[in-house]
C-alpha positions in Angstrom: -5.0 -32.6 -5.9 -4.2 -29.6 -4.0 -1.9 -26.9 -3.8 -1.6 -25.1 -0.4 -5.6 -25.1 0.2 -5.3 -22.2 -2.6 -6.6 -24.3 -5.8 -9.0 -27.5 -5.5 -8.5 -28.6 -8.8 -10.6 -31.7 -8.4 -13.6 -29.7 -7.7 -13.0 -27.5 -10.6 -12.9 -30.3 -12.9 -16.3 -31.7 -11.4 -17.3 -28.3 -12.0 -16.3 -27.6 -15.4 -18.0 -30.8 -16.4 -21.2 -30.1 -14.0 -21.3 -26.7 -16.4 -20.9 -28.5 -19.5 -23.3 -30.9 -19.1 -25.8 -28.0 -17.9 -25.3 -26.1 -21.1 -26.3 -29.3 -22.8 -29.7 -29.6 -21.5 -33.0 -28.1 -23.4 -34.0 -24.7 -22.8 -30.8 -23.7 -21.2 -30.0 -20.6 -23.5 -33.8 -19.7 -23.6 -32.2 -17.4 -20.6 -29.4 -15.9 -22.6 -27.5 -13.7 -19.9 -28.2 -16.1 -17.0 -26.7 -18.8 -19.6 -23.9 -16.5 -20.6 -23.0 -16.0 -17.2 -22.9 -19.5 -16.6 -20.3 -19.9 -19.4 -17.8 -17.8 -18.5 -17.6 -19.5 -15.2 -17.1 -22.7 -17.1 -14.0 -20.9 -19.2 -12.8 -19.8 -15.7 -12.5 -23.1 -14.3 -11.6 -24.5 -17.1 -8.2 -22.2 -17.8 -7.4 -22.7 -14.7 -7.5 -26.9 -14.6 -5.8 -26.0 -17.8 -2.9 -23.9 -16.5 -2.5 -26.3 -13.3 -2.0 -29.5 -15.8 0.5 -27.8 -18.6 2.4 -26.1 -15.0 2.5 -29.7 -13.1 3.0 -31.7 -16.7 6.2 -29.1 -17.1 7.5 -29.3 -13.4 7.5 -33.1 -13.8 9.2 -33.1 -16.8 11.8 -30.8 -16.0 12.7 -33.1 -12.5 12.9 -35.9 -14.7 15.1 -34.2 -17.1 17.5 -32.7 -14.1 18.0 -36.4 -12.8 19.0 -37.5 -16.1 21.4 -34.5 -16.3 23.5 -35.3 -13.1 26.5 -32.9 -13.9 26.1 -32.1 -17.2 26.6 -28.8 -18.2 25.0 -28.2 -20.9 21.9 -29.6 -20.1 21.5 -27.7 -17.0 22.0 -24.7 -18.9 19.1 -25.6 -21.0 17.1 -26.4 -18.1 17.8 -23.3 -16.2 16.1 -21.7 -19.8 13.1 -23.0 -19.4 12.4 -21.6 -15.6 11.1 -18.1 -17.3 8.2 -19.8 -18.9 7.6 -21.7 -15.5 8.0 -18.7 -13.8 5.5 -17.2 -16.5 2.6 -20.0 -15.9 2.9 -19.6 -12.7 2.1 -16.0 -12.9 -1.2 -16.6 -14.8 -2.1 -19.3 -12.3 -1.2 -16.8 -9.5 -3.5 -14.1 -11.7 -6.7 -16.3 -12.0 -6.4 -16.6 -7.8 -6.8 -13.7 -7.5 -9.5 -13.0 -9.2 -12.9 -12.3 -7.2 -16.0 -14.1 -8.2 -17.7 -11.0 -10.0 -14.5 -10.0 -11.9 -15.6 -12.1 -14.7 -18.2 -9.0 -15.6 -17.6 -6.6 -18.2 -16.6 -3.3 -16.8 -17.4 0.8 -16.8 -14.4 3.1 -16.3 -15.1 6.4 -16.1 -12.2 9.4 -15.5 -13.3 12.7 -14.4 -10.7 15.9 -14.9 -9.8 17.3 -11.2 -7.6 20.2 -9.6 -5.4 21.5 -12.9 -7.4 23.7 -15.0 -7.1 22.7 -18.6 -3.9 20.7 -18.0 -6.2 17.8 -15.9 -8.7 18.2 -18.5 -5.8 17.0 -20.9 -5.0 14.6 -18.5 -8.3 13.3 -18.8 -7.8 12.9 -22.1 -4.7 11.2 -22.1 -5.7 8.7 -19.5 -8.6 8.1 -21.7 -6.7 7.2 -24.3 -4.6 5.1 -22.3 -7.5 2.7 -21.4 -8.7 2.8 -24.6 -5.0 1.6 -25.7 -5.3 -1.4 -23.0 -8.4 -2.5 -23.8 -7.3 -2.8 -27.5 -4.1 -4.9 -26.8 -6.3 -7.6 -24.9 -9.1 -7.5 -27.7 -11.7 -6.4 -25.5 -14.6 -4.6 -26.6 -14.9 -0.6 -26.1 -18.3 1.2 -26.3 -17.9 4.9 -25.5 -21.2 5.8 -22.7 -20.7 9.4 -22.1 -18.0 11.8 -23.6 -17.7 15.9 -22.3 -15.0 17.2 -24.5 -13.8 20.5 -23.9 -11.4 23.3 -25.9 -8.4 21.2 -24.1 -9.5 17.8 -23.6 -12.2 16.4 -21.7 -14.0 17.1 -18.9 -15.7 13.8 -18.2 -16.0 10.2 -20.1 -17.3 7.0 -19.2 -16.5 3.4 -21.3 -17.9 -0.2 -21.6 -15.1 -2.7 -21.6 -16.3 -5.9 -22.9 -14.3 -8.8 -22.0 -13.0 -12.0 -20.0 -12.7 -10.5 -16.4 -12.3 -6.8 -17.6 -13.9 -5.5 -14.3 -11.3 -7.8 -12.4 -8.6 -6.8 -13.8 -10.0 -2.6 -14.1 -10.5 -2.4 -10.6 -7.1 -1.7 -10.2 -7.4 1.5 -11.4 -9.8 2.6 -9.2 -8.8 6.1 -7.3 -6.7 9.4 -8.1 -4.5 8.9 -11.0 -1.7 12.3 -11.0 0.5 13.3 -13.5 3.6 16.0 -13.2 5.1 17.4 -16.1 6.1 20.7 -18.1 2.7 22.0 -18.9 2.0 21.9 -22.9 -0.1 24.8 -22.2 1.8 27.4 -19.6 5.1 25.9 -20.6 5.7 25.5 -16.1 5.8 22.5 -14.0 2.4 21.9 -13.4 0.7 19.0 -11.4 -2.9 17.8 -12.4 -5.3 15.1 -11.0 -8.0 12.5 -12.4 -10.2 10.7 -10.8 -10.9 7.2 -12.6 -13.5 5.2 -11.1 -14.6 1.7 -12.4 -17.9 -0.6 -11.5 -19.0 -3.8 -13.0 -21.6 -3.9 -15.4 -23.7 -6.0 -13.7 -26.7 -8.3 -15.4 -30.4 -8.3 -14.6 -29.3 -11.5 -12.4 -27.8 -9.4 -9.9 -30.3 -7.7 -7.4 -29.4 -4.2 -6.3 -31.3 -1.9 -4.1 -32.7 0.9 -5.7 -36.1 2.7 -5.2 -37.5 5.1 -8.0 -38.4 7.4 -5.3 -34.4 8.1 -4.4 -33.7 9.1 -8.1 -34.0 12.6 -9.6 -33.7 12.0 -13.5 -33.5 15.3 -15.8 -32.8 15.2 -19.6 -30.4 18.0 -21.5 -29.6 18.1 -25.0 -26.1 16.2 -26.0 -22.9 18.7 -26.1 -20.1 18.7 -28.0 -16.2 20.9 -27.4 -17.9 24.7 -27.4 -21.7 23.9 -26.6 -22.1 22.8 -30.0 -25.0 20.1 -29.9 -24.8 16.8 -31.3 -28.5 17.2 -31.8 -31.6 19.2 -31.1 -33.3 16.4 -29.2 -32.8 16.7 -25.4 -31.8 12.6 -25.9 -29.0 13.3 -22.5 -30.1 11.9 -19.4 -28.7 12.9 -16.3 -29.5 10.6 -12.8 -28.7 11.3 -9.2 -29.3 8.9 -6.1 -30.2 11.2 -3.6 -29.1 9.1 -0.8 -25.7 8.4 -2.1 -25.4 11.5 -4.2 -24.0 9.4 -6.8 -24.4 11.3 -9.8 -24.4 9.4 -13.5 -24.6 10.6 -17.0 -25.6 8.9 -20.4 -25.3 10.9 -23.8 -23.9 8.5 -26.6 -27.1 7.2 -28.0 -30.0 9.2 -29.5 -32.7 8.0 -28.3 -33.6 9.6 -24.0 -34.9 5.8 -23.2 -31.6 4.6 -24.3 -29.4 6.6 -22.6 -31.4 6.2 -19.3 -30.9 2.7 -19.7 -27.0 2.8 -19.8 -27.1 5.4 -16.6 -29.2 3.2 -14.8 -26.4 0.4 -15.5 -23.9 2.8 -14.4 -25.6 3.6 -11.1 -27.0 0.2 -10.2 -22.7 -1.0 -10.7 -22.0 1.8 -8.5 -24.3 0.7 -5.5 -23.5 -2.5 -5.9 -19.7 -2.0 -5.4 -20.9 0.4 -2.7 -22.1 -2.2 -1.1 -19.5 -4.8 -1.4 -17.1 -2.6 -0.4 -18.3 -1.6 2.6 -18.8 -4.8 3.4 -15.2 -5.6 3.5 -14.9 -2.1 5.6 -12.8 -0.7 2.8 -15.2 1.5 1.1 -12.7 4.9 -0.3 -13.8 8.0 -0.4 -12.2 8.8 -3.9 -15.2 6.2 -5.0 -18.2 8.9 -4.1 -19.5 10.5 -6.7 -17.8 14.0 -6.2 -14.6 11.5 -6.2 -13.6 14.2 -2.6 -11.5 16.5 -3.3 -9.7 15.2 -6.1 -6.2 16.2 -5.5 -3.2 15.3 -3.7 -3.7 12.5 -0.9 -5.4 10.3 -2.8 -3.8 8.7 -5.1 -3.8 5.5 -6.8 -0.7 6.4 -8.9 1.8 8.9 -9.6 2.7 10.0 -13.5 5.9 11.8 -13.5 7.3 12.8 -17.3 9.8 15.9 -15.7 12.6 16.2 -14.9 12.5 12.1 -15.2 10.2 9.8 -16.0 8.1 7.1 -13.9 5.2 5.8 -13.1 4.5 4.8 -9.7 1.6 2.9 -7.8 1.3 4.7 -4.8 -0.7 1.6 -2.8 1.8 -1.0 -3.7 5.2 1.2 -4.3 5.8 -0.1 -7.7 7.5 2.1 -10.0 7.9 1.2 -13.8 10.4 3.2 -15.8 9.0 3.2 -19.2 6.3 5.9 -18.8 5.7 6.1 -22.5 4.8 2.5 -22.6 2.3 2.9 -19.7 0.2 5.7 -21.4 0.2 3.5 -24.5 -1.5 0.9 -22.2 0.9 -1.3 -21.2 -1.2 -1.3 -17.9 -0.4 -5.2 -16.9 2.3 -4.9 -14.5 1.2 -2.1 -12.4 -2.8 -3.9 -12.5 -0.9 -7.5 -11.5 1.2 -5.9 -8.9 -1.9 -3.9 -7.4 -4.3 -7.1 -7.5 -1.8 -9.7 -6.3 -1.1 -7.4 -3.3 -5.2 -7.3 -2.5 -5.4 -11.3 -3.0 -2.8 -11.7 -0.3 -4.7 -9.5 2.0 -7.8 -11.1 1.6 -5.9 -14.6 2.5 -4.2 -13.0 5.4 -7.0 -11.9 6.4 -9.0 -15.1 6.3 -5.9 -17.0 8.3 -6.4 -14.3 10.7 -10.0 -15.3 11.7 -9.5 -18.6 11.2 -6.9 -18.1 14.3 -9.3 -15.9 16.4 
């Protein structure tokens, strides 16, 4: 069964079996990420057989149920309450189309404070937070990587969200995130910028190309609000790829080899999405390592709290009222609206050639 060339169920099902029956064999989780890997592409395939039988079981049901209703009021009343969770099903099946094949990879998000002085490193802060608060409602998994706080907020941070397609649905938050407001600080109108940028965390299965000889790797000691030191030890490792100028920064463990390790992870995700999005020939600027100039003309999305208050997505146009409930991470709309919008590019796209 198909629907519109988007979804070949049958194949998933052979594939959801093919997986299963691989996981059964001996030696299979001997390779533990490779194996891992494997089984999240299973519970891919698998929600989404899942969604397309409960969605075509429904539809079915509710035909059946409008030809028994003929005229009847009442029952057509009932049936028209049931379209919102059709409409709703049809949603997630929409949302796991869109989905690329390396969004099921955990993610790093990173914001770093712009143009605004103390009020974007508050703004840093608050975004922070606001990821933080995301993650939490979906049960995924935060490890902080990197964290410069300052007298106002912070300067810098970097996460690890551990979850079912966290870096497919983080993407989305890629770019220059701006927020206007009555300062807390000069009591004026004051507009600040982050930049938030977010790569997969990618597994030793995925090849990247990186020579030691493009790296310049220097150590510091780990800093707290002040320059007061977490500890003595210079455990802080600092990494820049020369030929990108990519610049990553690891500070939350206390051992030097450790932290190397989680920049290195950092940097190899941001080569790799380098590289897949130029590629597609849409490689941003706002994605280099200096994020540009990180104030206004690139935005991803617009903040306002004063004189109103709304938040909108400046690459799709949404704009959601409830600005409160945003910054407490109610993130799914504007992500769903921003994601959607890139699917249907990628198809158009792909008609197009297929026509040329």
């Amino acid at each position: 069964m198909r629907w519109g060339g988007i979804f070949d169920v049958d194949g998933l099902r052979h594939e959801v079996d093919r997986l299963t029956n691989l996981s059964l064999r001996e030696g299979f989780w001997d390779q533990r990420e490779q194996a891992e890997k494997l089984m999240r592409e299973r519970a891919r395939a698998e929600e989404t057989v899942l969604t397309w039988d409960r969605l075509s079981s429904d539809v079915q049901g509710l035909l059946e149920l409008l030809e028994m209703a003929g005229e009847d009021e009442s029952e057509l009343a009932e049936l028209v309450e049931q379209i919102p969770d059709l409409e709703k099903g049809v949603r997630q099946l929409e949302l796991q189309r869109m989905l690329l094949p390396d969004d099921d990879q955990d993610a790093i998000l990173s914001v770093n404070a712009g143009a605004g002085g103390t009020d974007a490193q508050d703004w840093a802060e608050i975004l922070f937070r606001m990821y933080q608060r995301w993650a939490e409602k979906h049960a995924y998994k935060v490890e902080v990587q990197d964290l410069q706080k300052t007298e106002v907020g912070i300067a810098s941070a970097s996460i690890l969200v551990k979850g079912p397609n966290a870096y497919g649905f983080l993407r989305a938050e890629n770019g220059v995130h701006r927020l206007i407001r009555v300062s807390r600080f000069s009591g004026r109108r004051e507009t600040s910028f982050v930049a938030v940028s977010v790569v997969p965390d990618l597994d030793d299965t995925v090849k990247v190309d990186m020579k030691d000889s493009d790296l310049e790797v220097s150590v510091m000691r780990s800093g707290g609000a002040g320059g007061q030191h977490v500890n003595r030890t210079e455990s802080a490792v600092r990494i820049v790829h020369k030929p990108t100028g990519f610049t990553v920064r690891s500070d939350s463990e206390r051992s030097q080899h450790q932290n190397r390790e989680l920049a290195m992870q950092r940097l190899r995700g941001l080569l790799y999405e380098k590289a897949r999005r130029e590629q597609e020939q849409a490689f941003e600027e706002a994605f280099m390592s200096d994020q540009g100039e990180i104030a206004f003309g690139s935005q991803a999305r617009t903040y306002t709290l004063h004189p109103y208050k709304m938040v909108k997505d400046e690459r799709t146009e949404l704009k959601v009222g409830n600005a409160d409930a945003v910054l407490d991470g109610d993130l799914d709309e504007l992500m769903e609206s921003y994601l959607l919008m890139t699917a249907d590019k990628r198809r158009e796209k792909k008609q197009a050639e297929k026509k040329g």
